[in-house]
C-alpha atoms as a printed R data frame, in Angstrom:
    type eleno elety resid chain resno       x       y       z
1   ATOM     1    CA   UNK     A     1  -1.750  -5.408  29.637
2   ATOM     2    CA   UNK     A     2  -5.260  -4.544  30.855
3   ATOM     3    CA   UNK     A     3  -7.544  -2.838  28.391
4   ATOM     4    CA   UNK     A     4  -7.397   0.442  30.184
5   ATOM     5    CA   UNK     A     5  -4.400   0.527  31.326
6   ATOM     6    CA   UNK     A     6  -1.639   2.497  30.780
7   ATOM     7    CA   UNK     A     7   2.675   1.545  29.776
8   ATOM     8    CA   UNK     A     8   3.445   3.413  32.777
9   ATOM     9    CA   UNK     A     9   0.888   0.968  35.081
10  ATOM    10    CA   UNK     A    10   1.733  -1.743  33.002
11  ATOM    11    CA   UNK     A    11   5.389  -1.387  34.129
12  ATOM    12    CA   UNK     A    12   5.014  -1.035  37.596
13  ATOM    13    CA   UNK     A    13   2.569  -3.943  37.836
14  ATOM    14    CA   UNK     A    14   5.051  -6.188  35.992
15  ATOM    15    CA   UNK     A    15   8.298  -4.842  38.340
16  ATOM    16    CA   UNK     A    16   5.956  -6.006  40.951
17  ATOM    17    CA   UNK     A    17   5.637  -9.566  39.750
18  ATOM    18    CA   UNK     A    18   8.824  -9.584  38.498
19  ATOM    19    CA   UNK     A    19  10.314  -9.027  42.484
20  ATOM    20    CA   UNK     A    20   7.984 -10.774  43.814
21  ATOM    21    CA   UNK     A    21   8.866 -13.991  42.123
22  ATOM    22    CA   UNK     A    22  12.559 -12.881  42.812
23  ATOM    23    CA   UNK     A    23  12.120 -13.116  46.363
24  ATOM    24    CA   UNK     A    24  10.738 -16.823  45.662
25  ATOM    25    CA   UNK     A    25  14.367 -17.602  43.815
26  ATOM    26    CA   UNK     A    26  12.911 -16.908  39.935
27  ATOM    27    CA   UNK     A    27  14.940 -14.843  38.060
28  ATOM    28    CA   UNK     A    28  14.981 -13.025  34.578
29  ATOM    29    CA   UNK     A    29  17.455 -11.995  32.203
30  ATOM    30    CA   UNK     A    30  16.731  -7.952  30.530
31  ATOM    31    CA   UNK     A    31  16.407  -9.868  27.405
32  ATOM    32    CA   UNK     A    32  13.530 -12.135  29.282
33  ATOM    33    CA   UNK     A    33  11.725  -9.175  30.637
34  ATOM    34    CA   UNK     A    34  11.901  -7.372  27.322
35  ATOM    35    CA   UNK     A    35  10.004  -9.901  25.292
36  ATOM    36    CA   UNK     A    36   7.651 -10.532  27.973
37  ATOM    37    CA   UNK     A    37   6.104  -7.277  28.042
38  ATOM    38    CA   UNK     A    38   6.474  -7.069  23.957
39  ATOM    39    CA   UNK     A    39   4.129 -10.480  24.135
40  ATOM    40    CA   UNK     A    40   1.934  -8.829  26.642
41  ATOM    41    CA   UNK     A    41   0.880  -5.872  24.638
42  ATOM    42    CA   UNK     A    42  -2.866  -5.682  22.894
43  ATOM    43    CA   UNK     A    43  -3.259  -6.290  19.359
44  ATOM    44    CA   UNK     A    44  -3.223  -2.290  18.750
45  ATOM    45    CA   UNK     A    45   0.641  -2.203  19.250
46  ATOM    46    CA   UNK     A    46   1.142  -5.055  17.050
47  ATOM    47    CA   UNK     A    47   2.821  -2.491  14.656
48  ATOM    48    CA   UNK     A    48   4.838  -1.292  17.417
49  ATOM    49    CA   UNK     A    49   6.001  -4.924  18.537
50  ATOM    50    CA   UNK     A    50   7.581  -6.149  15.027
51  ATOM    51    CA   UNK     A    51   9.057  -2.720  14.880
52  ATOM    52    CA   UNK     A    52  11.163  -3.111  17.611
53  ATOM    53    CA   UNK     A    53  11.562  -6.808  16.883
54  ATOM    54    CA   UNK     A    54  13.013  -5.478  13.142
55  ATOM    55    CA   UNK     A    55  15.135  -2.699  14.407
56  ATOM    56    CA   UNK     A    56  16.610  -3.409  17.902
57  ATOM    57    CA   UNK     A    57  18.386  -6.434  19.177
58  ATOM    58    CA   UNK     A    58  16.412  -7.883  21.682
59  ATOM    59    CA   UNK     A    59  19.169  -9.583  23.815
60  ATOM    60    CA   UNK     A    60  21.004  -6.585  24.333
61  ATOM    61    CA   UNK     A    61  18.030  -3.928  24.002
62  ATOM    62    CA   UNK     A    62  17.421  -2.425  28.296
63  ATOM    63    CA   UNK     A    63  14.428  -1.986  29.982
64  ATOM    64    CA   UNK     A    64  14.650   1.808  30.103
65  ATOM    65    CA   UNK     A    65  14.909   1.742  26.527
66  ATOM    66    CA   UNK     A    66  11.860  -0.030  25.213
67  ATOM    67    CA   UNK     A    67   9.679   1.256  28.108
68  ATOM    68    CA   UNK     A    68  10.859   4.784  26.708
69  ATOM    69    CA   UNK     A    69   9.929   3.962  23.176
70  ATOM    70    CA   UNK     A    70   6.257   2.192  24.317
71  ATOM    71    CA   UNK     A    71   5.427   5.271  26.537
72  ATOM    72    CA   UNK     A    72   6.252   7.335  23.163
73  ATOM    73    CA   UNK     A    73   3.940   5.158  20.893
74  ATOM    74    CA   UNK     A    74   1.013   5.000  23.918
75  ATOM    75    CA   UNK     A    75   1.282   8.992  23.744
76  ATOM    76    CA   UNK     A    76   1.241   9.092  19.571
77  ATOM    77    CA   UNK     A    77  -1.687   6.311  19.391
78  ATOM    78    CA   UNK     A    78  -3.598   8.939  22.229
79  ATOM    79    CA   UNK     A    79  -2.903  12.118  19.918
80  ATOM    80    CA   UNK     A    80  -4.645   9.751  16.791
81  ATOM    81    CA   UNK     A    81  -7.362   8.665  19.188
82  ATOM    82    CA   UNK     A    82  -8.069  12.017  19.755
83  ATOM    83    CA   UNK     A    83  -7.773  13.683  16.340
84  ATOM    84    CA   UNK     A    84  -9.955  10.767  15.078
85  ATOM    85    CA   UNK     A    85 -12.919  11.685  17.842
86  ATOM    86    CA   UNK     A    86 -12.392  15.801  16.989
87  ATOM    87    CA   UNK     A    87 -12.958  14.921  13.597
88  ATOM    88    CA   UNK     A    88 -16.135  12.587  14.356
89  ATOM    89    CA   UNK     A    89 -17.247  15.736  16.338
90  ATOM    90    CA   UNK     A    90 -16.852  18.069  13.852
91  ATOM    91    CA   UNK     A    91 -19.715  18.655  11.363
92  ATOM    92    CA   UNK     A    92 -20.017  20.791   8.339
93  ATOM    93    CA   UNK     A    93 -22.506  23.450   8.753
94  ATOM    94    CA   UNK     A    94 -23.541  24.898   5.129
95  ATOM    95    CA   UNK     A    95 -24.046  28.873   5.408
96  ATOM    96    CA   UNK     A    96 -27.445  29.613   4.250
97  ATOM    97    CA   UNK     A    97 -28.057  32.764   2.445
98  ATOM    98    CA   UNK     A    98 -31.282  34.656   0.746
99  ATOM    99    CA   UNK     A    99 -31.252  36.911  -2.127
100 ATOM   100    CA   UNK     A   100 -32.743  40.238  -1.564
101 ATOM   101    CA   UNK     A   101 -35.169  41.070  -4.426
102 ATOM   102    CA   UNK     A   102 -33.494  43.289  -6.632
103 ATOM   103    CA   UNK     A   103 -35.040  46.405  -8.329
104 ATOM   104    CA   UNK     A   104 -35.041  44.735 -11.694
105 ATOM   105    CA   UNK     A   105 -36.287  46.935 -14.512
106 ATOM   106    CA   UNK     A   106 -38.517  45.536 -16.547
107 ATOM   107    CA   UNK     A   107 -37.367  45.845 -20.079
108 ATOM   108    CA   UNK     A   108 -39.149  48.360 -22.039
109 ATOM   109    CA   UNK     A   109 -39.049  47.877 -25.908
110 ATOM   110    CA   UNK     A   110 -37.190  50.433 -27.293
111 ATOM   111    CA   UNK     A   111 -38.025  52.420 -29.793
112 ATOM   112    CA   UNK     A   112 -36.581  50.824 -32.362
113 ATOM   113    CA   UNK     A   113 -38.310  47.402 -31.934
114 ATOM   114    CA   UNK     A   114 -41.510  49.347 -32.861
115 ATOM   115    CA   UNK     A   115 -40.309  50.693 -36.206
């Protein structure tokens, strides 16, 4: 996978290849194409990759499947990429406020401090 690129790309570049060298007389099984484009994923869907590996049996998991659940994760990891910058962006402004001089009475002494 290409740093930029997206699962969706990914996919069609790899069904490319993938006929291409079937016109040449190389074939692959589902189970063949699955773990080729697990292996061919960055290191930021590592998580991703053993999950799958953990809960799905690769020989019998389909194409439509796991290029379902990537597509998924790629829009998750997007919404956290983006919450991550909004938070970056935001700042925390402190509200800065005067006090107005009151009308503070001086005290008097009273009366009875003079007795």
């Amino acid at each position: 996978m290409k740093e930029n690129e997206t699962i969706v790309e990914m996919i069609a570049r790899f069904t490319d290849i993938v006929n291409g060298l079937e016109v040449l007389g190389k074939t692959y099984k589902e189970s063949e194409k699955v773990m080729k484009i697990l292996k061919s994923l960055p290191s930021k869907w590592h998580a991703k990759v053993i999950a799958i590996q953990k809960a799905k049996d690769l020989t019998k998991l389909p194409m439509e499947e796991i290029i379902g659940s990537l597509m998924t994760y790629e829009i998750n990891l997007a919404k956290k990429l983006q919450e991550g910058e909004d938070k970056k962006k935001k700042s925390m402004a402190l509200k800065a406020t005067t006090k107005e001089k009151e009308d503070v009475e001086e005290e008097k002494p009273s009366e009875e401090d003079d007795d």
